[in-house]
Rosetta silent file (secondary structure, phi, psi, omega in degrees, C-alpha in Angstrom):
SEQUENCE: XXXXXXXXXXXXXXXXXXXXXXXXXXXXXXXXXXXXXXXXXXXXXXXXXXXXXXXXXXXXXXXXXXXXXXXXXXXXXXXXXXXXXXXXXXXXXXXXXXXXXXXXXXXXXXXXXXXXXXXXXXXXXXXXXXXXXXXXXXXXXXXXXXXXXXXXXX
SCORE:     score description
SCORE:     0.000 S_00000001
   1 L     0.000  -36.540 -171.469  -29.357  105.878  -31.096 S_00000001
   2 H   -80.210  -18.511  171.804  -31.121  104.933  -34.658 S_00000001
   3 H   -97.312   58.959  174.713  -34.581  106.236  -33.372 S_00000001
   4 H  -130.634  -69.858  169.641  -32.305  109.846  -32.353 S_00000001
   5 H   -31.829  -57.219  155.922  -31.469  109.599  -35.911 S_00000001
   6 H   -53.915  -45.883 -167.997  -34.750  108.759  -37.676 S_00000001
   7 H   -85.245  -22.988  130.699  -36.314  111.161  -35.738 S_00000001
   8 H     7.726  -73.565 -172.501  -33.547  113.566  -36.714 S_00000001
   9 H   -67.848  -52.495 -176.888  -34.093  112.693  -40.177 S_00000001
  10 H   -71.353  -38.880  176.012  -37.699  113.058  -39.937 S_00000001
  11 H   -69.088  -23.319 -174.914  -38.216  116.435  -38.590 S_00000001
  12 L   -88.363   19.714 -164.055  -35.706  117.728  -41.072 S_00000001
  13 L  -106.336  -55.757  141.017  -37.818  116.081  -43.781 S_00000001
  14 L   -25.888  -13.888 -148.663  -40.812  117.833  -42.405 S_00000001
  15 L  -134.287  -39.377 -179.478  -39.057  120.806  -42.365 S_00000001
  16 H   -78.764  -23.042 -160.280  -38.117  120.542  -46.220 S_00000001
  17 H  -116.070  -13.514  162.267  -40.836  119.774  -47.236 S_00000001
  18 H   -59.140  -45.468 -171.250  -43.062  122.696  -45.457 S_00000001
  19 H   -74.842  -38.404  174.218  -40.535  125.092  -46.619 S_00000001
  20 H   -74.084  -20.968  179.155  -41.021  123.701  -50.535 S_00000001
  21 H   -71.034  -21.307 -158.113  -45.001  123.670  -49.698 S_00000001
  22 H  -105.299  -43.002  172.134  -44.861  127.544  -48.948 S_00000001
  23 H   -68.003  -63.972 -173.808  -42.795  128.303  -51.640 S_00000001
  24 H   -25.700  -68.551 -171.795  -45.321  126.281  -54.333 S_00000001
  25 H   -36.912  -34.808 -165.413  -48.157  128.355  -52.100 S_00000001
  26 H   -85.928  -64.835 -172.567  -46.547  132.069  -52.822 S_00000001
  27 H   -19.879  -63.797 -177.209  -45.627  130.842  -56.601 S_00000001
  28 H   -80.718   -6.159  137.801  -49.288  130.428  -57.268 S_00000001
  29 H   -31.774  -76.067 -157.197  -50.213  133.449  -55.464 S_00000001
  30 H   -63.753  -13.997  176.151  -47.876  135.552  -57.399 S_00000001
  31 L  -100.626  -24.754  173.064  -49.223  134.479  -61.089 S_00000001
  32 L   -91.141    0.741 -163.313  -52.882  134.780  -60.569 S_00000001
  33 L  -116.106   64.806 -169.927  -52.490  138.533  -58.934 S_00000001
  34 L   -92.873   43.498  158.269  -51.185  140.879  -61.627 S_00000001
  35 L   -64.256  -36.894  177.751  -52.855  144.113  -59.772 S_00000001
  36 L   -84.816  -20.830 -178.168  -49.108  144.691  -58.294 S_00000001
  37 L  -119.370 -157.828 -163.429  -47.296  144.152  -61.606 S_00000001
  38 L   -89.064  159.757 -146.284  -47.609  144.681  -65.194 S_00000001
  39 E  -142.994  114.235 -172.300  -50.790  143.184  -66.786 S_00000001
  40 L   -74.868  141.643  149.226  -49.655  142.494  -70.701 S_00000001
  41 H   -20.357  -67.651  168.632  -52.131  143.175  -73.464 S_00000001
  42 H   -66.895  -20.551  167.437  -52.768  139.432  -73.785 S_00000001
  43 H   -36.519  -60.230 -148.525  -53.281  139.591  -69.689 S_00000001
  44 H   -67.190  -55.580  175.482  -55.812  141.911  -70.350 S_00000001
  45 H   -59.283  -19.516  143.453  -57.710  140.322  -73.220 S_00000001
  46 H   -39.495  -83.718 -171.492  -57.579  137.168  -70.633 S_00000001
  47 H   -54.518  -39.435  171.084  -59.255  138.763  -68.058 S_00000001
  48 H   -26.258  -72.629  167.504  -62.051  140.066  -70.592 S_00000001
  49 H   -64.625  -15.226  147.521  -63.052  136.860  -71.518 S_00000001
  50 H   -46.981  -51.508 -175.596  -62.772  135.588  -67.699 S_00000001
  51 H   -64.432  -64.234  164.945  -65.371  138.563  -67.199 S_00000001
  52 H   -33.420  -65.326 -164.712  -67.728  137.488  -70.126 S_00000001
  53 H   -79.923  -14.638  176.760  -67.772  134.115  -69.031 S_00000001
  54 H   -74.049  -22.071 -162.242  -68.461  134.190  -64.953 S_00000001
  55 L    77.370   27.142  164.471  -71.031  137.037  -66.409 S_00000001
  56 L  -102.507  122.452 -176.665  -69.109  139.746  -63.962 S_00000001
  57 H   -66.964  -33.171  172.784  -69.580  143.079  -64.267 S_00000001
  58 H   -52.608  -51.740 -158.932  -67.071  144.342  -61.528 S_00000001
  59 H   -40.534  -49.152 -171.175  -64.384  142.085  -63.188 S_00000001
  60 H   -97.323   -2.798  160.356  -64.752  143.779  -66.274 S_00000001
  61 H  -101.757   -3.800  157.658  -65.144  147.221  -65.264 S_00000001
  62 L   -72.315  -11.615  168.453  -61.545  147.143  -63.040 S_00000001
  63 L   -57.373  -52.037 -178.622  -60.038  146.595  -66.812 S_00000001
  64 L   -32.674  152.903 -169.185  -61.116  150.012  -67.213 S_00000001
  65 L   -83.379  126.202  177.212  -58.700  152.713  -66.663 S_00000001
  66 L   -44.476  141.375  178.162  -59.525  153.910  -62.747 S_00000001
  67 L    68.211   31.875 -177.741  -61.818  156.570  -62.127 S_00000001
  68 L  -104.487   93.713  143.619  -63.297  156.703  -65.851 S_00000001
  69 L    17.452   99.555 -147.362  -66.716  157.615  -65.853 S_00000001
  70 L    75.761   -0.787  177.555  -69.590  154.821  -67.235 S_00000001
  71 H   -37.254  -63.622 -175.957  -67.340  152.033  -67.024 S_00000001
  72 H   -45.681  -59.390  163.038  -69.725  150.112  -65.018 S_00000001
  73 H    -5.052 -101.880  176.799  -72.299  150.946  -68.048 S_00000001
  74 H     8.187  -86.909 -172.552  -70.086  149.403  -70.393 S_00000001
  75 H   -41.442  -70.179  169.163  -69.538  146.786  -68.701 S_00000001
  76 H   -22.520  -89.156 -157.002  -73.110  146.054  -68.068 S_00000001
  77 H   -45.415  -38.472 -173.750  -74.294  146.268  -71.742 S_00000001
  78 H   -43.377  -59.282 -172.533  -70.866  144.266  -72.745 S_00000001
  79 H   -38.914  -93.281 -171.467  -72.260  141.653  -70.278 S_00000001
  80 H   -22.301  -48.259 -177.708  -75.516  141.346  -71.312 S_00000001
  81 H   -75.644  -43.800  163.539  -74.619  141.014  -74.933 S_00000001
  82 L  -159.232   78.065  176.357  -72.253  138.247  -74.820 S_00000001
  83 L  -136.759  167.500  171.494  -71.418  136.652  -71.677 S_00000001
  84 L   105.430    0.103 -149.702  -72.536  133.160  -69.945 S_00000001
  85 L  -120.514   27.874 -146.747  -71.195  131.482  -73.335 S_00000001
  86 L    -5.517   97.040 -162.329  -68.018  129.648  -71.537 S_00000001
  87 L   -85.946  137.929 -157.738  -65.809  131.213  -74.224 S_00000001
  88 E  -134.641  101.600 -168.975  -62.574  128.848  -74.997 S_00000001
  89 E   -98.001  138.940 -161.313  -59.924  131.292  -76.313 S_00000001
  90 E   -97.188  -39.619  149.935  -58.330  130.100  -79.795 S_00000001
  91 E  -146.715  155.841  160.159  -55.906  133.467  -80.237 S_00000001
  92 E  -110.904  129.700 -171.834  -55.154  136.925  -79.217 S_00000001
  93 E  -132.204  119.373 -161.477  -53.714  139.165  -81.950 S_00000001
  94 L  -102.517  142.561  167.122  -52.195  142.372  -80.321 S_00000001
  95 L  -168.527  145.186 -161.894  -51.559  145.655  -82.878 S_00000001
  96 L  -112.033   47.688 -175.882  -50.078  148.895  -82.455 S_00000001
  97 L   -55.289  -34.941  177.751  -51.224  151.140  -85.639 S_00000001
  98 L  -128.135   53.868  169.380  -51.006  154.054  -83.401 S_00000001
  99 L   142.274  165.674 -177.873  -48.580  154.340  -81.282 S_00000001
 100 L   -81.401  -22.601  173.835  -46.681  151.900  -78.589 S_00000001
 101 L   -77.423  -29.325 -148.657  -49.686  152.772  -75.871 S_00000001
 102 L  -106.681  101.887 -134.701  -52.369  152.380  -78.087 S_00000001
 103 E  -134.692  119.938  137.425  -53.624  148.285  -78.368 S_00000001
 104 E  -145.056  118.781 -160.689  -56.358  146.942  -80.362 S_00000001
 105 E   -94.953  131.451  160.949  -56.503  143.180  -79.735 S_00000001
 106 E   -83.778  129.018 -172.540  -58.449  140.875  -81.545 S_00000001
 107 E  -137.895  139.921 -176.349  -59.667  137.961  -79.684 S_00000001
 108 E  -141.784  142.023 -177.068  -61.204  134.847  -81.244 S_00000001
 109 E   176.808  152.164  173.018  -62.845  131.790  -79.526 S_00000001
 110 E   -98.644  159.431 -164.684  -65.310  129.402  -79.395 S_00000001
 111 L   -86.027  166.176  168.943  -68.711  128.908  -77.548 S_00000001
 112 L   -55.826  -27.038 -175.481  -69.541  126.019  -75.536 S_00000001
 113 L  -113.871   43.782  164.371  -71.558  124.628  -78.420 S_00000001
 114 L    49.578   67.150  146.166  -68.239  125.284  -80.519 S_00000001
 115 L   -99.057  143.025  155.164  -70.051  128.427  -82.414 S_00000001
 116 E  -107.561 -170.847 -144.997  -67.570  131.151  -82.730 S_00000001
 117 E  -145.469  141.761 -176.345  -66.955  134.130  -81.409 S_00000001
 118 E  -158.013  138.392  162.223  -64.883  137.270  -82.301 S_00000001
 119 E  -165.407  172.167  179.321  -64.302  141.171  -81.127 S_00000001
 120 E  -114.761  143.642  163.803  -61.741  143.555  -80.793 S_00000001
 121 E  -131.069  132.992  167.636  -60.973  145.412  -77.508 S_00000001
 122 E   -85.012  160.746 -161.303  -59.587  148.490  -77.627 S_00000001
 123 E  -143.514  155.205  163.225  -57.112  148.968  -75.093 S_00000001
 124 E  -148.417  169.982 -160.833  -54.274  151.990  -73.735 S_00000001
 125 E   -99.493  107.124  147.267  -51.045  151.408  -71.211 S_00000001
 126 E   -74.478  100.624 -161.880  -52.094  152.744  -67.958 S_00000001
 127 L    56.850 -124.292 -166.574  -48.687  152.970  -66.225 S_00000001
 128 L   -97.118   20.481 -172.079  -47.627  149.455  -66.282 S_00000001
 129 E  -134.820  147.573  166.687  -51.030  147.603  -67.016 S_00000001
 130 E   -99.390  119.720  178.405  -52.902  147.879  -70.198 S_00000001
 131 E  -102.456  175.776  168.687  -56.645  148.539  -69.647 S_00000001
 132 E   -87.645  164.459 -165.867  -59.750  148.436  -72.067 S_00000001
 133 L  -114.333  116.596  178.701  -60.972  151.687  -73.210 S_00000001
 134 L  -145.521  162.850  172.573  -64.754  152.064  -71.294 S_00000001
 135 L    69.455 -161.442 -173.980  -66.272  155.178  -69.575 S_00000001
 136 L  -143.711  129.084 -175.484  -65.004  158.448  -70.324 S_00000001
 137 L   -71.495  153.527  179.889  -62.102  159.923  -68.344 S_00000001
 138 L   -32.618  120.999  161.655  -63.251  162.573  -65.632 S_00000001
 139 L    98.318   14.801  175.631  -64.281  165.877  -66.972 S_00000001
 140 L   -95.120  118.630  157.973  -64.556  164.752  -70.823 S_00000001
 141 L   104.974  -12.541 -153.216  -66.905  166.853  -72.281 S_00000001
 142 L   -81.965  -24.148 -170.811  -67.502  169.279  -69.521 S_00000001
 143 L   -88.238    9.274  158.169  -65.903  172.299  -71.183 S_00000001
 144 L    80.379    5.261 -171.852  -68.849  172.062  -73.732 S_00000001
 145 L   -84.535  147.193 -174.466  -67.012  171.274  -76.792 S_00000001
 146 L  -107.960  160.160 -170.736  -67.689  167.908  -78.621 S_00000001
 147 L   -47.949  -82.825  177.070  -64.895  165.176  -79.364 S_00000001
 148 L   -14.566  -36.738  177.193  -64.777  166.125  -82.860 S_00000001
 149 L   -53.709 -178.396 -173.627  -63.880  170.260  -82.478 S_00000001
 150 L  -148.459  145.541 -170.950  -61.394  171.762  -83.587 S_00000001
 151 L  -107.600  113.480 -163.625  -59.698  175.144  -82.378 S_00000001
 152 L  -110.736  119.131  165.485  -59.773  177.495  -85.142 S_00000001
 153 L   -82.597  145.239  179.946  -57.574  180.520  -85.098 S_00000001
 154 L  -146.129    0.000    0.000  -57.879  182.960  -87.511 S_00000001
């Protein structure tokens, strides 16, 4: 009867301990993936400096707001100019001068060979994720007028 019991005991141990392994498994899933949820300023200014330091350009042109025009660019020259330098970040300082959509983050951090490092990314709330402002949205510019006109009635 005591090995009916043990093994009794064992499979439901086995059983407990599968079901807490699956949950841990989803947990850490669900924190490294914010494409389905909302991706916070400081998310964002995260992922920047994730992008800088593997030296990926894709990474850092999905910050970009979808379908905006040169992104990849960006991204490129951003790369080039200061990534590879395994960037260690000491704060992100978020500010809203115009408006509750409108982000420009300050990010400060040191280099592997503790030099530091500083930039601002500008940023707007796409839906529920805050992106960096790269590219140009579709169709900017096309109507021949430069950023700057102004429509004067008279």
């Amino acid at each position: 009867m005591t090995s009916t019991k043990g093994d009794k005991a064992m499979k439901e141990k086995s059983l407990l301990l599968s079901a807490v392994g699956a949950c841990v498994l989803l947990a850490g899933c669900s924190q490294g993936d914010t494409s389905t949820g909302s991706r916070t300023e400081q998310d964002t200014a995260k992922a920047y400096v994730a992008a800088l330091n593997a030296s990926d350009v894709d990474a850092l042109a999905k910050l970009a707001p979808t379908g905006h025009q040169g992104a990849t660019r960006e991204a490129q020259e951003i790369i080039a100019a200061d990534s590879g330098r395994d960037l260690k970040i000491e704060s992100v300082r978020v500010s809203h001068d115009f408006g509750p959509n409108v982000a420009s983050t300050h990010v400060t951090a040191t280099d592997h060979q503790g030099k530091p490092f500083s930039t601002y990314i500008q940023m707007s709330r796409d839906d529920d994720n805050w992106v960096i402002v790269l590219g140009q949205a579709p169709g900017f510019g096309e109507d021949g007028k430069s950023p700057s006109s102004t429509d004067k009635r008279g």
